[in-house]
ZAMARGU-4260 file (C-alpha; in steps of 0.2 Angstrom, whole numbers, plus 5000, padded with zeros to 4 digits):
<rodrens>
0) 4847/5103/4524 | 4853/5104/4507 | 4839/5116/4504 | 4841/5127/4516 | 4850/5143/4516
5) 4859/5153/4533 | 4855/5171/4532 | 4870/5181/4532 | 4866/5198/4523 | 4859/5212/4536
10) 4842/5222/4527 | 4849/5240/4525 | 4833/5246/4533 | 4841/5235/4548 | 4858/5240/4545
15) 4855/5259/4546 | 4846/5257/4564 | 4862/5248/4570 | 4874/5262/4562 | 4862/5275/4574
20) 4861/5266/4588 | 4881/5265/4588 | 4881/5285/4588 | 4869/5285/4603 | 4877/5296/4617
25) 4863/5293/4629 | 4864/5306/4646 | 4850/5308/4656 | 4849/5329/4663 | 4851/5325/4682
30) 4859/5343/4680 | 4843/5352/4673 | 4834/5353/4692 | 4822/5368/4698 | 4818/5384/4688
35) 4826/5389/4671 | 4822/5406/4664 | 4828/5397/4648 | 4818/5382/4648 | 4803/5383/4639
40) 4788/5381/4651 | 4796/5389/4667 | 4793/5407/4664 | 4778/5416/4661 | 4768/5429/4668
45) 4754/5420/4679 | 4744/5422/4696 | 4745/5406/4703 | 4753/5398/4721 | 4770/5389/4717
50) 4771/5375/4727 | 4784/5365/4720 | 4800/5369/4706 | 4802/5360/4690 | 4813/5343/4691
55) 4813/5345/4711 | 4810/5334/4727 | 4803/5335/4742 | 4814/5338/4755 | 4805/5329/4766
60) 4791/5314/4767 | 4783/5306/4750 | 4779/5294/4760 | 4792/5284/4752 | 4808/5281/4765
65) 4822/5284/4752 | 4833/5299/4754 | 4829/5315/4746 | 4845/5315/4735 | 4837/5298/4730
70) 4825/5302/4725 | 4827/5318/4718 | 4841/5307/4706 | 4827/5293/4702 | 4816/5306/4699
75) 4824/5316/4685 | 4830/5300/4677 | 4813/5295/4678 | 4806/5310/4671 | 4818/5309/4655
80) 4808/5293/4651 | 4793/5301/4651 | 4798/5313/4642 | 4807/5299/4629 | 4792/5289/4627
85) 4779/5305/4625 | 4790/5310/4610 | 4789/5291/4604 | 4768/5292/4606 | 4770/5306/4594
90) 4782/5301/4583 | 4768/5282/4582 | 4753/5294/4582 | 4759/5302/4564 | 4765/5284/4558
95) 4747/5277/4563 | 4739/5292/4554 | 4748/5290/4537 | 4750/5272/4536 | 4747/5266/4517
100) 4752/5253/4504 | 4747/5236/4503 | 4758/5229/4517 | 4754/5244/4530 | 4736/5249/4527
105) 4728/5239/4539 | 4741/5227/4546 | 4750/5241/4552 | 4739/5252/4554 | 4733/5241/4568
110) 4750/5235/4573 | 4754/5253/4578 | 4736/5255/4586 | 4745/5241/4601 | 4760/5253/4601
115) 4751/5267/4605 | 4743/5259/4616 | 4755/5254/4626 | 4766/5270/4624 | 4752/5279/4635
120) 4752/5267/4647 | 4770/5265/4652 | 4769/5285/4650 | 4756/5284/4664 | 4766/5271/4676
125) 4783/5282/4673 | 4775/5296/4677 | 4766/5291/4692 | 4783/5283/4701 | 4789/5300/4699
130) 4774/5309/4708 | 4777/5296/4720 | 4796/5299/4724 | 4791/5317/4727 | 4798/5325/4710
135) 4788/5337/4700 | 4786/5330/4682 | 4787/5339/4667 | 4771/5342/4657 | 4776/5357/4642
140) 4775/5346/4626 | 4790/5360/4621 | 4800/5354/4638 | 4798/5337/4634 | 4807/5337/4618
145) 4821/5348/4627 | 4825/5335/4639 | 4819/5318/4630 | 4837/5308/4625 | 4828/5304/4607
150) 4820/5318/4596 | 4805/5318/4583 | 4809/5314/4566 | 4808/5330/4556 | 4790/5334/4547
155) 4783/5327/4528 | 4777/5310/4523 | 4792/5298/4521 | 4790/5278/4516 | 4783/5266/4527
160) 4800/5256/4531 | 4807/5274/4535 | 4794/5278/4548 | 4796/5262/4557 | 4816/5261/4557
165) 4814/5278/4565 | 4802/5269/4578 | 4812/5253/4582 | 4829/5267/4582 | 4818/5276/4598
170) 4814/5257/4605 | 4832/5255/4606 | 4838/5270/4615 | 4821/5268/4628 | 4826/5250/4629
175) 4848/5254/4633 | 4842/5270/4643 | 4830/5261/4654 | 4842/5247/4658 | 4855/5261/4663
180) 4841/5270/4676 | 4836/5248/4683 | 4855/5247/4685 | 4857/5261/4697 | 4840/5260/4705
185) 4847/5241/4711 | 4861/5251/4717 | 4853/5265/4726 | 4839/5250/4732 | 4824/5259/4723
190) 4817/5244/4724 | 4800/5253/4716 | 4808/5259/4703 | 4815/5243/4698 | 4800/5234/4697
195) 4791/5250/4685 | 4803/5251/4674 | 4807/5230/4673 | 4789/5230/4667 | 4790/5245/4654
200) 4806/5238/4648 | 4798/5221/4644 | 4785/5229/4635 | 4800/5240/4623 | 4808/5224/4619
205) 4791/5218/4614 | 4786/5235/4602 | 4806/5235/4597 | 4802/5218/4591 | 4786/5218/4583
210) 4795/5234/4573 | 4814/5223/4568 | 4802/5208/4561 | 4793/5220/4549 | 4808/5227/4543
215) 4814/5208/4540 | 4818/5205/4521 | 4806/5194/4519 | 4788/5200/4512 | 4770/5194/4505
220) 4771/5208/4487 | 4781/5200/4477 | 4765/5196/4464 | 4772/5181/4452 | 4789/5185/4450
225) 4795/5168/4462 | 4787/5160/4447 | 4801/5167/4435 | 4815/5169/4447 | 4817/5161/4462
230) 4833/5171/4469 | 4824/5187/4468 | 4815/5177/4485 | 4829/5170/4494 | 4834/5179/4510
235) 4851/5177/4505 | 4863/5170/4519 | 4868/5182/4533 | 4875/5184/4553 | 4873/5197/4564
240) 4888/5205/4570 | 4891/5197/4588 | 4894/5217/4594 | 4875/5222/4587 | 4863/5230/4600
245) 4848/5223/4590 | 4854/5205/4599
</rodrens>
């Protein structure tokens, strides 16, 4: 015991994701419903047989007996997940791309191959639930970002640790925002929902933390310096703040 050291101090890779997360004003657009001039997407010059507004329901079977205002509420809460996690495949699609140094090459190069991976699939289960309420998902990569609660990191090449505490940032507000829509599906008994979104929630908490452990302060470079000084390696001792919404 004497030996052992409590961790105490916070990473300031860690750190900054808590500070964000504490900003985060998450709202979903149940006001954005039906055909905007404005929104990118809508309006254009075209020959083909509307059947259905933007971010509506059906007013009438689905085949699923909820309510139409129901569903139509599910739905667009629904549909801002989509749109969330499509902006997080592209954000992991760049960071996959330009993975380098010894740490990231291939370790996470493959790490965020699973991440990817699993993005598009809980993409394809969000967006199937909302076809299946009756709602009219949104598609325009341009829309998307307009209605996703998190946004793409701005363009250029930044390090490693930066690119994946912007990712495990995303993974947090996925993970606080989906807990908000599970919440009010219990409520509204959209029972269906619950059980989608329970699974992709599980699979967040799992990407959020494979990301938080890599952003630990611990690490394999460090050539022989433990050799010379054996401080340089200790974790030093730390404690989360009880408040944290990493915990």
């Amino acid at each position: 015991m004497d030996n052992m050291q409590m961790q105490t101090a916070v990473p300031g890779d860690v750190a900054q994701v808590m500070a964000n997360i504490s900003n985060f004003e998450g709202k979903f657009n149940l006001d954005k419903s039906g055909f905007d001039p404005n929104m990118p997407g809508h309006s254009t010059n075209h020959t083909m047989i509307t059947r259905q507004q933007p971010r509506t329901a059906k007013s009438a079977g689905a085949g699923i007996g909820l309510s139409p205002e129901v569903r139509l509420e599910m739905g667009l809460m629904l549909d801002d997940h989509q749109c969330a996690l499509t902006v997080a495949l592209h954000q992991y699609n760049k960071h996959h791309w330009m993975t380098e140094g010894a740490e990231s090459f291939l370790s996470l190069h493959h790490l965020l191959d699973e991440h990817i991976d699993k993005t598009q699939k809980n993409i394809d289960s969000v967006g199937e639930r909302v076809a299946r309420l009756g709602v009219v998902p949104t598609a325009h990569p341009v829309t998307q970002h307009e209605l996703s609660y998190i946004k793409h990191e701005v363009e250029g090449r930044y390090t490693m640790r930066d690119f994946i505490r912007n990712d495990l940032e995303h993974e947090l507000k996925i993970q606080e925002m989906l807990r908000q829509t599970i919440a009010r599906a219990h409520q509204l008994q959209d029972f269906g929902t619950v059980e989608v979104l329970e699974e992709v929630l599980k699979d967040r908490e799992d990407l959020g933390y494979h990301l938080y452990s890599v952003l630990e302060d611990d690490t394999l470079v460090r050539g022989m310096q433990h050799l010379l000084n054996a401080q340089d390696n200790l974790a030093g001792n730390r404690q989360l703040r009880p408040d944290s919404k990493l915990q």
